[in-house]
N, C-alpha and C positions, 0 to 999 in steps of 0.2 A: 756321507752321513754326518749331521751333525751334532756332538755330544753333548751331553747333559751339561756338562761345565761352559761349555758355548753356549748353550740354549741360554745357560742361568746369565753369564756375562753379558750378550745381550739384552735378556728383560731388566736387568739392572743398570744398564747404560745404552741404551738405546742409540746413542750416538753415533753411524759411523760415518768414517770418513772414507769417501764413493768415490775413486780413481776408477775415467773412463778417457779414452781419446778422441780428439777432435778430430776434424774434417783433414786437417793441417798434418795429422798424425803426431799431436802434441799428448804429452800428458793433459788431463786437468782430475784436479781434486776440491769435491765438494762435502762439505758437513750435511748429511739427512739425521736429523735426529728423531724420525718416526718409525724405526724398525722393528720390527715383530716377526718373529719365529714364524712360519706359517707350518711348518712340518718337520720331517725329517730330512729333507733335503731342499726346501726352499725359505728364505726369508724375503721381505718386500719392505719399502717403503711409503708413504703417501704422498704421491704430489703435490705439493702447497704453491711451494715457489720455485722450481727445478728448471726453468726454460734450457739452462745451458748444459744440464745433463741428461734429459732429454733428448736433446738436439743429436747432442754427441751418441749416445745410443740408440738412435733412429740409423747411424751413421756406421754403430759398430758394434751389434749389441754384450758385445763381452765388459763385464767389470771386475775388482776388485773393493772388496771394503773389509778397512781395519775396524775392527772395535779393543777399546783400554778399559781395563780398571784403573783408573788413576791411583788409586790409594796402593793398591797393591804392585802395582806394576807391570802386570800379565796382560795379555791381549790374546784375540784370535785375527789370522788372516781367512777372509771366506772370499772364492772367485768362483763365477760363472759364468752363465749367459741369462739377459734379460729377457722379460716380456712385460711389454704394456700394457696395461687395462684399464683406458678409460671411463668413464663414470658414464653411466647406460648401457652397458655392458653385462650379461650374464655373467662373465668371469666376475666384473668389478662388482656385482651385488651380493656375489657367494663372499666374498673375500672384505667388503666393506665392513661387516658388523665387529672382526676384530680391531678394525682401528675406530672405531664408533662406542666400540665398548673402552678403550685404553684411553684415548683420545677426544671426547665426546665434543669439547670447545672447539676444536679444530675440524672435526669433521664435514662441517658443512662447504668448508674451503677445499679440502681435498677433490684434486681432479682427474685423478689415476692413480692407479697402484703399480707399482714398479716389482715383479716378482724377478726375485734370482733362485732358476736353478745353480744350484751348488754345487760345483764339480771335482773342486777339492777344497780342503779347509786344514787349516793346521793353527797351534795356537804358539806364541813366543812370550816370552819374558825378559826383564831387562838383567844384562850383565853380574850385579849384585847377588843373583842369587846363584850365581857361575863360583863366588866365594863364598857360599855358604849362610847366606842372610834370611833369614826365614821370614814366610809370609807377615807376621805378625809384627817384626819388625821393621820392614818396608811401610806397613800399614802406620805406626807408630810415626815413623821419620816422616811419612807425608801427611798426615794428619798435625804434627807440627809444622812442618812449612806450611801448609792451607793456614794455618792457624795466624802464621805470624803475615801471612799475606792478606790476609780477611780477619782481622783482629772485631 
């Protein structure tokens, strides 16, 4: 199942980083940044440009993906198993209009949607707040680095 605070870290950073194996039985780790909650136990992404993860989950369809809050420091881990839904597809027509409604410039590129059943999920944080450092001030500290790096 996935929680309210994942749901939300998701719609707020859509970005994850999609660890799957190759043929090779290599890692590889890919950035999708088109992900959307689809339920309580699945999220998906949009095919735009994925040939090599893809490939790889035609191959093996289990993944992993991190998502961060950068500012704060927290993350979730969510793994599953895939499924493909190409575009002309019953699946992919029920399931296109949320990435059509979030998405709408990129839409017409999209050429599958990537669903992960979700089979566990847990979320982590970084070390700092192991000593006591509260949200607000993690948020603060990296809101000035961002700052003095993008002045």
């Amino acid at each position: 199942m996935i929680t309210g605070e994942v749901k939300a870290l998701i719609a707020n950073f859509p970005l994850g980083f999609t660890a799957t194996v190759t043929q090779e039985g290599n890692a590889a780790v890919a950035p999708k940044g088109t992900f959307l909650v689809i339920d309580d136990t699945r999220i998906g992404f949009a095919d735009i440009r994925s040939p090599g993860t893809l490939k790889n989950l035609a191959h093996n369809a289990h993944c992993e993906v991190n998502f961060i809050d950068i500012l704060k420091r927290k993350g979730a881990r969510l793994s599953g198993t895939t499924q493909i839904t190409p575009r002309g597809t019953p699946d992919f027509d029920a399931l296109f209009p949320l990435w059509h409604a979030t998405w709408p410039d990129l839409s017409s590129r999209i050429r599958a949607i990537v669903v992960i059943v979700v089979e566990a999920a847990s979320q982590f944080k970084t070390p700092p707040y192991d000593d006591g450092a509260s949200e607000d001030e993690m948020i603060a500290l990296y809101k000035k680095k961002f700052a003095e790096m993008y002045p």
